[in-house]
N, C-alpha and C positions, 0 to 999 in steps of 0.2 A: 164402275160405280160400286162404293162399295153397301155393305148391306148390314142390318141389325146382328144377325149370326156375325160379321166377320169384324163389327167394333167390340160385340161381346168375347171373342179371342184375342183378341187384341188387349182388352184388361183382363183376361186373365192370365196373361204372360206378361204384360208390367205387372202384375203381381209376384209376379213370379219373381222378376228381377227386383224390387224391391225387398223379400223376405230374404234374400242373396245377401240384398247391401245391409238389413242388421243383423244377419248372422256373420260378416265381416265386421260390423262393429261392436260384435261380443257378446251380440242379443242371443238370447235360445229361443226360439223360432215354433211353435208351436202353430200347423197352417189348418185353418177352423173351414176354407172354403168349397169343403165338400160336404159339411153338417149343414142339413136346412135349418136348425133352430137360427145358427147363426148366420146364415146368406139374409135370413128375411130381418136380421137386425144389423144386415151390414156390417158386419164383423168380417173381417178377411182371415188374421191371424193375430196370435197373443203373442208381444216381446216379453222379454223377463230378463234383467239383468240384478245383479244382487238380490235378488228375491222382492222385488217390485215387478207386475204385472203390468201390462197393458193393453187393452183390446185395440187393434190397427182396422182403418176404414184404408183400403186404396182406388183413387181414380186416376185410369190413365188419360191426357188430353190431346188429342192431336191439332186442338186447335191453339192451345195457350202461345205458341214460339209466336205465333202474326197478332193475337186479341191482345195478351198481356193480358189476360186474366185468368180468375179460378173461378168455375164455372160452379155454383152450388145449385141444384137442379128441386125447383121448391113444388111447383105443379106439373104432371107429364097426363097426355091422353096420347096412346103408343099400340101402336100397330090394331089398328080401327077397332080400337075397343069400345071409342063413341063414349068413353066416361074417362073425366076428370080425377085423377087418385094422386095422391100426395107425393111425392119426387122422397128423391133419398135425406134430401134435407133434414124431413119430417122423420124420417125412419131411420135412420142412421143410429145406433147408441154407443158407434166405438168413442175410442176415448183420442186417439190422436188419428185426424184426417192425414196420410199420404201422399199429398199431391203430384202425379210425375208428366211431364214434357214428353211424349212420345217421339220428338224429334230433339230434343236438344237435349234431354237427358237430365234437364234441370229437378232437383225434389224438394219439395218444401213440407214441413212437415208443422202441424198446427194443433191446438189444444181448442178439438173439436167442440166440447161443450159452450168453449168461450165465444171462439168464432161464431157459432150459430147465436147466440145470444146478441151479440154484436150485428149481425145480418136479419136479426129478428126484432132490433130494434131501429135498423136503418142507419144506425149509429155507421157502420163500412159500407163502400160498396152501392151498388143502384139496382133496383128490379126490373128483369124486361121479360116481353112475351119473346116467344120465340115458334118457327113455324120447321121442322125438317124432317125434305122431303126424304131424304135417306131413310130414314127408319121409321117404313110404312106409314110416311104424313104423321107425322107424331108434331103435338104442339103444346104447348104450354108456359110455363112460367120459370125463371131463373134468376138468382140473384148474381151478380158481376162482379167480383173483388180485384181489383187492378194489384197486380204485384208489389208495385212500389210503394202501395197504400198498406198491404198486407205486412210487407216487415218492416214497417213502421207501427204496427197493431201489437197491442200485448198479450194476442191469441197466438201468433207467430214465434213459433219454438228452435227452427233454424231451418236448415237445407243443405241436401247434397249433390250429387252429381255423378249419375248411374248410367253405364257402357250402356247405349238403349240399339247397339246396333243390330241384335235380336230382333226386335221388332220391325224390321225392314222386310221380314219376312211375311209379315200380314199384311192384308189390302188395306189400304189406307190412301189418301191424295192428298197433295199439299194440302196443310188448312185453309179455310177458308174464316177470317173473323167475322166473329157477332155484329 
């Protein structure tokens, strides 16, 4: 079974493979995930190509290949902390969300300000509680954006497709869908 520690390795090595795939696609790669100012706003790392910036949010999912969705995580109460604190949703301020398939390698990449706007008004997507027992009985609230709905959304910026066979290496079990 695996455990809070070994999903938190787990995205920090899809981070790792995604800062890979835009400095292959000519991005200069500035990696922000060892500064707290920027971990506690969700910032991963900064792209820059031509001299345009970007602040990059990465989540890795091991559930997306069976749910077909992008998991935006709105309320969490996480490892018996007995209080209610706002998911990354709410905290996030990069400027493009990440999205990578820890097993199929799929990446989608989104114009976070939009998407959330769009998931804040209901306008994409559906909200569900959620209960798991993985990570210390952690429960709370998430919003569900189905794939097929997502790049069909004008917050949807495109997608690639990243060697994720790295990640075989950390614990992890087939997913299981929402």
């Amino acid at each position: 079974m695996r455990t809070y520690d070994d999903t938190r390795s787990l995205g920090a090595a899809g981070k790792e493979l995604v800062m890979e795939y835009f400095r292959q696609c000519g991005y200069a790669v500035t990696d922000l995930t060892k500064l707290p100012m920027y971990t506690k706003m969700g910032v991963d790392f900064i792209i820059e190509l031509e001299g345009a910036k970007r602040h990059v949010c990465v989540k890795t999912d091991t559930k997306l290949c069976t749910s077909n969705n992008i998991v935006l995580e709105t309320l969490i109460c996480r490892r018996d902390t007995h209080s209610l604190i706002p998911g990354w949703f709410f905290t996030c301020k990069a400027e493009i969300l990440a999205y990578l398939d820890a097993f199929s390698g799929n990446l989608y990449l989104m114009d976070w300000a939009w998407l959330k706007e769009l998931a804040t008004h209901n306008t994409i997507g559906t909200r569900r509680e959620f209960r798991n027992p993985v990570d210390h009985n952690s429960q709370g609230q998430v919003h569900l954006i189905p794939v097929e709905e997502l790049k069909n959304c004008p917050a949807f910026k495109g997608e690639g497709i990243i060697d994720v066979r790295p990640l075989t290496a950390y614990n992890w079990e087939r997913p299981v869908p929402f």
